[in-house]
N, C-alpha and C positions, 0 to 999 in steps of 0.2 A: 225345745225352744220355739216362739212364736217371734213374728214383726213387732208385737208388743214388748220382748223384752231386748229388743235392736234400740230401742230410745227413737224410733224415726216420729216427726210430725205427725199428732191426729187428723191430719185431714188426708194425709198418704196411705194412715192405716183404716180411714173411709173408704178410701178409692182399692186398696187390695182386699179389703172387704165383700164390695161388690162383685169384685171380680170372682170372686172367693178362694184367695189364697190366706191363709191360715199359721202355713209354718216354713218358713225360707230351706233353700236347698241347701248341701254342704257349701258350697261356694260362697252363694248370698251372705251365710251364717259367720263366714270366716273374713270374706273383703267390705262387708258394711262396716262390722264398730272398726275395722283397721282406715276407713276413708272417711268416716267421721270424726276421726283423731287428726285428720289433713297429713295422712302417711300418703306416699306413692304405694303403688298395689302391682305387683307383680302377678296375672292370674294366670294357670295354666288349664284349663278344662274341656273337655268336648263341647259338640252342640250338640244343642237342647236339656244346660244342665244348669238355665237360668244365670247364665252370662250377664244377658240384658240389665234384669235387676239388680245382679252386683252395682254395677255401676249406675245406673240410674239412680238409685232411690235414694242413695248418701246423696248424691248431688244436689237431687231437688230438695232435699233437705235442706242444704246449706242456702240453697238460693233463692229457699219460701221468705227471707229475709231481704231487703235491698230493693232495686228497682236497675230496669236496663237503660244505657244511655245507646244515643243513635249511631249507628254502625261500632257499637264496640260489644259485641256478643259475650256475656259473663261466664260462658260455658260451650267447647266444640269439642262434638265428637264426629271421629275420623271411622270413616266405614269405606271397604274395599269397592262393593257394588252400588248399585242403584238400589236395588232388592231390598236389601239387605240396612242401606240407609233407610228407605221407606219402612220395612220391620222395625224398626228403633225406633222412629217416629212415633208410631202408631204406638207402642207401649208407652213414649213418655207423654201422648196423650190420654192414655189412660189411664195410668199410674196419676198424674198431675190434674185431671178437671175440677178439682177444689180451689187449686192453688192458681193464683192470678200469675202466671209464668209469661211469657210468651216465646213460645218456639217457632224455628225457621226450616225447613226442608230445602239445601242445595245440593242440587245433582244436575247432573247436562239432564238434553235434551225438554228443558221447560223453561219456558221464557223469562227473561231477564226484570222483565218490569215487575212482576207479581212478586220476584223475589228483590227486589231494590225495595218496595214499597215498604215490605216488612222491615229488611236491617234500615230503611229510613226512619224507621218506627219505635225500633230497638228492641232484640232479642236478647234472652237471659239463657238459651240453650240451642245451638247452633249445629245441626246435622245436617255433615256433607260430606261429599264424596272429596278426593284430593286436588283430582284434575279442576273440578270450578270451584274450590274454596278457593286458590292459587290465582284463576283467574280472576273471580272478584275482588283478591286481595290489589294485584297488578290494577286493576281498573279504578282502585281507592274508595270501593265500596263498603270494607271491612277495615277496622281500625283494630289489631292483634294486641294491643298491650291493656287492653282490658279484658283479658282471659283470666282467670281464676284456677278453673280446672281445664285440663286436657283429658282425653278420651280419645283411646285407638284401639278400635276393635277387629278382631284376625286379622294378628298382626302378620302372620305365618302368610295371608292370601295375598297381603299386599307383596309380600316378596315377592311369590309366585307369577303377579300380575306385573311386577317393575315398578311400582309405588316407593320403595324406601327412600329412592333422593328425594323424591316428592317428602315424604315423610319429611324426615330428615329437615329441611327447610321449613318445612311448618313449624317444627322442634324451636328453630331459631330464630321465630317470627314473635315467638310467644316470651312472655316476661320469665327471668328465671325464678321467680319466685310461686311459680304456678303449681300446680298438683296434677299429678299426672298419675292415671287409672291405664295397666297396659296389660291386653287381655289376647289370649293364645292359646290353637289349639296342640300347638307343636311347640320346638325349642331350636331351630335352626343356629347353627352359629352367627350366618346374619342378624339372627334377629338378638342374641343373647348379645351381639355386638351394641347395639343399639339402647338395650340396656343399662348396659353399663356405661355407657355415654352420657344419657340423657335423665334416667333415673336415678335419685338419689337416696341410698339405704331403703331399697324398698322391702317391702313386706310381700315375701314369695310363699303363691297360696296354689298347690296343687292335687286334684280332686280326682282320684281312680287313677289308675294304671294309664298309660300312654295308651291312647287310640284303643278303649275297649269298646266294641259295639254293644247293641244295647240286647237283653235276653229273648227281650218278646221279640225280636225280628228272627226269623226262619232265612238261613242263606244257601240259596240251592246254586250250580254252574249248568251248563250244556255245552258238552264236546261239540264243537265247529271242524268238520274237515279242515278245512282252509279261512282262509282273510276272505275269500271271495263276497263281496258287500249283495248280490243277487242273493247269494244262500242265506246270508247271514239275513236280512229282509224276511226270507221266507220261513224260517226257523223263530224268528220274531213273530210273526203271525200266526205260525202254530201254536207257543206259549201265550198268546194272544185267545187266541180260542179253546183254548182247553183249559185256564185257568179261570177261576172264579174271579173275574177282576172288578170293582167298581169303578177303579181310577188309579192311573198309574202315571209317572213318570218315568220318561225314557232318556237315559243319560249317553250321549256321544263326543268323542273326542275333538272332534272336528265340527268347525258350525257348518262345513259343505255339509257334512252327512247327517247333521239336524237335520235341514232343508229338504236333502231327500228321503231323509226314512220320515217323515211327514206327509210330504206325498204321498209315498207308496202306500201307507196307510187309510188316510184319504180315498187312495182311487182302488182301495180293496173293499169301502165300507165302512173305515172304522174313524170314527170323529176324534182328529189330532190337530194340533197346532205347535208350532216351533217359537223356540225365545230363546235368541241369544243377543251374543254384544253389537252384532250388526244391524240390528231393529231399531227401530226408533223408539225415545221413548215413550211415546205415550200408544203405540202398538204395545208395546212389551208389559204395557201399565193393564191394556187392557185383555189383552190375553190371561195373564197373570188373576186378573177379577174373574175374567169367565171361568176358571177353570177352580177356583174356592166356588162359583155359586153352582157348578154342577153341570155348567154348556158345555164345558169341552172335557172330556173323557179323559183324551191320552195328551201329555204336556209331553213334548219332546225337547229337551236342552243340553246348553252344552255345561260346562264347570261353573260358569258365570250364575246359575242358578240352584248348584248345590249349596249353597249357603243363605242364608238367609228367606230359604223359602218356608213362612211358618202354616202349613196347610195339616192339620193333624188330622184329615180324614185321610190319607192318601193309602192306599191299601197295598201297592204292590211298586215294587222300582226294581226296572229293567235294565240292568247294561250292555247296552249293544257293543260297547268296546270297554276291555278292558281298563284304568285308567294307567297313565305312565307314572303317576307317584301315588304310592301306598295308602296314602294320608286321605286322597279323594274318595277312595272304595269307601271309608267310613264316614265320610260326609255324606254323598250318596245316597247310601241307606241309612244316615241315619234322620230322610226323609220322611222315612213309614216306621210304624210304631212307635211314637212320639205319645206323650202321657198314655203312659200303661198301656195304649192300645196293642192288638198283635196286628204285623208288617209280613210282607214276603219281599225278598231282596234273590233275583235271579240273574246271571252273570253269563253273557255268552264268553267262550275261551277257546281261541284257536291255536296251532303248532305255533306261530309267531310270537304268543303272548305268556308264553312257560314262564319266561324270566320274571315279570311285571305279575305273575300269578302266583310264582314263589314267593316274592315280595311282601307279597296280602296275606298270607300264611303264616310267614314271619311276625306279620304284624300285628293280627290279632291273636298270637299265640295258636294256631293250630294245626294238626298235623294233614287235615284236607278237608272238605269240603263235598257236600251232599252232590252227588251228580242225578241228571234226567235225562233218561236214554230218549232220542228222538226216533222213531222208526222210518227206514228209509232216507235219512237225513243223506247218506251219501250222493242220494241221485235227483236232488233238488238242484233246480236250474242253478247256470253261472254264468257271469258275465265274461268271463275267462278267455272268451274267442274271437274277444273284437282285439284291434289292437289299439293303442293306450294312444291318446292323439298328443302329439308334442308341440313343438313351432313350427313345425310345417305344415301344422293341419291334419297330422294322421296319414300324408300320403305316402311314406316311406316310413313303415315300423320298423323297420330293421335299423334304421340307424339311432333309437333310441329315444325319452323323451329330454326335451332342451339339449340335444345339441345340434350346431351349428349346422348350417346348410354350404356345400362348398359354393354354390352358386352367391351366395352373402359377400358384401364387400369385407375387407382387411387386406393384414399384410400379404399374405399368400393365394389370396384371390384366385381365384383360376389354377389352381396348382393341383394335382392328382395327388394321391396318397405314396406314387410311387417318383412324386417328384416333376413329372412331367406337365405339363399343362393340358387341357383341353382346345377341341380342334376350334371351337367358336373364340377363345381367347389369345390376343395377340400379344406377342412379346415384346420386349423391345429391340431385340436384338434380327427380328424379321423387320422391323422398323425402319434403322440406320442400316442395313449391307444394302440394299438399293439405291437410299439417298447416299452414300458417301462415292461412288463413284460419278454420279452425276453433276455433284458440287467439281472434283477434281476436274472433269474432261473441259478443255477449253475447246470451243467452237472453230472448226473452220470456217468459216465466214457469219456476216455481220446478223445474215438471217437465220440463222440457227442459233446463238447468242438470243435474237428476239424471241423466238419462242421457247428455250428451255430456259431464261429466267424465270421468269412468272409461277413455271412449274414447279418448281424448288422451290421456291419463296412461299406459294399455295399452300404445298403440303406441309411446309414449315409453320409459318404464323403471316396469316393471311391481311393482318392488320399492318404488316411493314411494310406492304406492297403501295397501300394508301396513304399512307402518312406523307413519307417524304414529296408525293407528285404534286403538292401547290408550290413549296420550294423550288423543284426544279423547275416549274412554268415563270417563277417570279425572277429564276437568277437570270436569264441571260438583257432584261432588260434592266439588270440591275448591276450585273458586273461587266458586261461591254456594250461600254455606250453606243447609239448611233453615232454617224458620222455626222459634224458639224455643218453648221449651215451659218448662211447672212441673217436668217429668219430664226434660229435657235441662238445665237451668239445675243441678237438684240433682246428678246425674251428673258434672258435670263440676266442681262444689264436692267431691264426695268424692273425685272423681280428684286433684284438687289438693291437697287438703285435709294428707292423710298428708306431703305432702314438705313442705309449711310448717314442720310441726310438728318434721320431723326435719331439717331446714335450722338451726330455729333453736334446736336441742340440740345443733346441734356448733360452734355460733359463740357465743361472750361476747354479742357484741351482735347481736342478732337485724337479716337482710336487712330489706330495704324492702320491703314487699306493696303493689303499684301497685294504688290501685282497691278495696283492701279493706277496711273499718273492722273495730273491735270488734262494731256487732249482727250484720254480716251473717255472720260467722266464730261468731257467737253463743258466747263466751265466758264472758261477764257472770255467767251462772248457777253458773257451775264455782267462779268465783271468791267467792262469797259463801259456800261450805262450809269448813268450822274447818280443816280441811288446807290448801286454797289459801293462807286468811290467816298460818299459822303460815311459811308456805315466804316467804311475802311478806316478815315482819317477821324472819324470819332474817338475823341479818345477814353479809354474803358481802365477800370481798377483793375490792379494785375497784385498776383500772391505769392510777391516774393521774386517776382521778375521771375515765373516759370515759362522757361521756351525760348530764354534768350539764350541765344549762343557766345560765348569765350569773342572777344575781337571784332563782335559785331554792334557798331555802332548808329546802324540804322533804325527806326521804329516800326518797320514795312512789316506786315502782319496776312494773313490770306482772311478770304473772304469768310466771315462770321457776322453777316448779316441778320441769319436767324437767329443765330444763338442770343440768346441775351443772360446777362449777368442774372444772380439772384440779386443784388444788393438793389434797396427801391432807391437810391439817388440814381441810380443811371440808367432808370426806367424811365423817367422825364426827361420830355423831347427836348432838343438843344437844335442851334443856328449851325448852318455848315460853318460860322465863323467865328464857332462860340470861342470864347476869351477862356483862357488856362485858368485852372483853379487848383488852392494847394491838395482839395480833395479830391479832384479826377487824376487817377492818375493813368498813364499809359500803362496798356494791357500787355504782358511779354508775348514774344513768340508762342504760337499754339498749333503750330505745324513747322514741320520738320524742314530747313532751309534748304535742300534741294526744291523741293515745292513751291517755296515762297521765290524764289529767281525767277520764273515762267509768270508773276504777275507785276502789274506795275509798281512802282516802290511808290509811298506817299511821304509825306513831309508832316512832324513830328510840330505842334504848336510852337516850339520853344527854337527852330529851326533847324539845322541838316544834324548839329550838334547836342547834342545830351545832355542836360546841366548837370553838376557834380552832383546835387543832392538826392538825383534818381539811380546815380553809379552804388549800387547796394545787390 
């Protein structure tokens, strides 16, 4: 079977032309006419067994038809790395350069504008990583409901990595009526969950035996005394020099010991560079290029670049640790010997790693694995004799790495292993036995009292001492008075004096003065001048006869000279002799008739007597 009899596009089957691909793999052969009929596709296949063109080439097929609208991408495929999205890229630009398409590369670490510009553009095939598809989508730079196909490729890595809820929400960002291409090196229950959720009757397309490695790769191990990362280094450097190597990658568990088995290479001579998830992108972009055009020798990474690294010269892949799932040892290697080339794949394996080594045995069906004796490998340095530095710095190995210091605050602070405390640490109970006798003992005289308060008070809370003393300086001139004087008595008559007076010019009926007669207000004299009397015998509107007294038939009233009514008829001035009117009427009493006795009585217009019509 050729691409010619798959039905794809002549300008697709130009472009694998040039390339010179001629006749599609088991996989290709099996998931294209099943995606060109718009089935979902369930794939299961190793790498390097043309995954990529499964799903790309049905796609671009269907989408050499149509045109992209702005931010609504006709086509995203979901890729676990960076790496690995950038591989995908690259194939569907060359798979596609007939076809007027246009594609998007999103991945962290590259700026935001360059990729806005495009989906403001409009893309037809939409390659990104999970983390910034999510973000762009949150930011409203991506409009999900004009997806046609989905694409998720290892799916197996994204588990590994903690993508599925990521997943999983992309799943439900997109239209149900989409197609979905769902491709995997593994079968995990996670992932077979996901399937059957998201998936609809797909077509399950699976190609060789689970995790077979490829023939032309040679896999050889080296016994490691120990974990000690010194030997294991220098045992690296001997399969280093004694094999024929052109260019290798070096696989570790850890990005710390990317970093340093990078180093130590380096400063032995040997031209290496590290790539892992902690670099930036476009370090890792260009590391990555040096080391396809031949600058760097030895690529040192961690799992983030067992995938999707497509370098088919790469001759030899080293494991410096063994990996903790099975599944990785065949991605790994199957870095080298990639199209029909021959690979060597060499595995350090220490006493620790039996378990993770039986693993790999299991997994590729076999019963063990080629060993290389190292001569003298027992007595290769170790770092073995330093001790392991914890949170204190290394200065106490004995007690172990991350745990506590007793000198650290908490509940037990200060407390020995055996309960007791330490001599620099006080308790509370050396605290209070000194102070409680000193509170109890009461002073024999008034000088001992002065000096052991303070003291107590000090070592108690020092801020009560100060508080209360502007209080006590303020009370005694506040709770006992001085003794009275001629010169304080009149002082405080003139202080009062002024508000009496304006108190009772804005009230008709003059307040109640507690305590004060007419001599002591000394008034009397005021009232015997020809003005007082004429305001007296004035006669003013009164409201309701308030202030007359039961039986009192006189009109004699006290002095309210100031006061003056609100009503304006008795604002204009009148004759000491003015003639009665039915509208003036007398004003009642406005002080209290003890008071009014002590001034002179005056005589009422109408005479000594009251007419009947003012009796009300």
């Amino acid at each position: 079977m050729t691409f010619t009899d798959l039905g794809l596009d002549p300008k697709i089957l130009k472009a694998l032309g040039d390339l010179g691909y001629v006749r599609p793999t088991p996989i290709q052969a099996k998931a294209i006419p099943a995606a060109l009929q718009q089935r979902d596709v369930l794939g299961i296949a190793q790498t390097g067994t043309g995954k990529t063109g499964a799903f790309t080439l049905p796609t671009m097929h269907k989408l050499a038809k149509g045109r992209a609208r702005a931010r609504m991408p006709r086509c995203v495929i979901v890729c676990p790395t960076r790496e690995l999205a950038a591989q995908v890229a690259k194939d569907v630009e060359a798979y596609g350069k007939y076809l007027k398409l246009e594609m998007a590369l999103l991945i962290g670490g590259v700026s935001f504008a360059e990729q806005d510009r495009k989906l403001m553009k409009g893309v037809d095939i939409l390659i990104a990583t999970p983390g910034r598809l999510l973000d762009q989508f949150e930011r409203g730079k991506i409009l999900m409901t004009g997806v046609q196909t989905l694409i998720v490729d290892e799916a197996d890595r994204m588990l590994d990595m903690g993508f599925i809820p990521d997943i999983e929400r992309i799943f439900d960002m997109t239209p149900f009526t989409r197609q979905v291409l769902f491709f995997s090196a593994t079968m995990p229950n996670e992932i077979k969950r996901l399937v059957d959720q998201f998936l609809h009757q797909p077509v399950s397309i699976q190609i060789a035996r689970k995790n077979m490695t490829a023939k032309t790769v040679t896999q050889r191990i080296v016994r490691v005394p120990s974990s000690d990362p010194k030997q294991k280094r220098t045992a690296l450097r001997w399969l280093i020099e004694k094999e024929n190597v052109d260019n290798g990658i070096i696989f570790c568990n850890r990005k710390r010991d990317v970093d340093i088995v990078a180093k130590s290479l380096n400063v032995h001579g040997h031209d290496a560079a590290p790539i892992h998830g902690d670099l930036a992108q476009s370090l890792r972009t260009e590391t990555l290029n040096r080391f396809r055009n031949g600058e760097i020798k030895y690529l040192v990474a961690s799992d983030v670049a067992a995938r999707g690294l497509d370098v088919p010269t790469v001759s030899h892949v080293f494991n410096y640790d063994v990996p903790s799932h099975s599944e990785d040892y065949v991605h790994r290697i199957g870095r080298t010997g990639r199209a029909g080339r021959k690979g060597d794949a060499i595995m350090l394996v220490a006493r620790l790693d039996e378990k993770n080594y039986e693993e790999i045995l299991n997994l590729i069906n076999v019963k063990s694995i080629e060993e290389i004796e190292i001569p003298g490998i027992e007595d290769f340095p170790k770092d073995g004799g330093k001790p392991r530095r914890g949170r204190n710095g290394g200065k106490d190995s004995s007690r172990g790495r991350g745990r506590k210091d007793d000198s650290r605050g908490g509940r037990n602070r200060g407390q020995r292993s055996d309960g007791s405390y330490h001599e620099n640490s006080v308790s509370t109970e050396k605290v209070s036995k000194p102070a409680r006798p000193k509170r109890e003992q009461k002073p024999d005289s008034k000088s001992e009292a002065v000096t052991k308060a303070p003291v107590v008070k000090e070592s108690r809370k020092p801020a009560e001492k100060r508080r209360p003393a502007p209080r006590r300086r303020a009370a005694p001139g506040r709770d006992k008075p001085k003794p009275e004087t001629v010169s304080d008595v009149d002082v405080v008559e003139e202080a009062t004096a002024p508000k009496r007076v304006r108190n009772s010019s804005r009230r008709r009926a003059a307040p109640k003065r507690p305590g004060a007669t007419a001599e002591q207000v000394k008034p009397a004299p005021v009232a015997e001048e020809p003005k007082r009397e004429v305001s007296e015998d004035k006669p003013k509107r009164s409201r309701g006869g308030r202030g007359r007294q039961s039986g009192d038939k006189t009109s004699s009233r006290p002095d309210t000279s100031k006061s003056e009514p609100r009503n304006s008829e008795t604002r204009k001035p009148a004759d000491k002799q003015s003639q009665p009117s039915h509208k003036n009427k007398p004003q009642g009493q406005n002080r209290k008739q003890e008071k009014s006795k002590d001034k002179p009585k005056g005589k009422t217009p109408f005479g000594d007597d009251v007419p009947d019509f003012l009796k009300f």
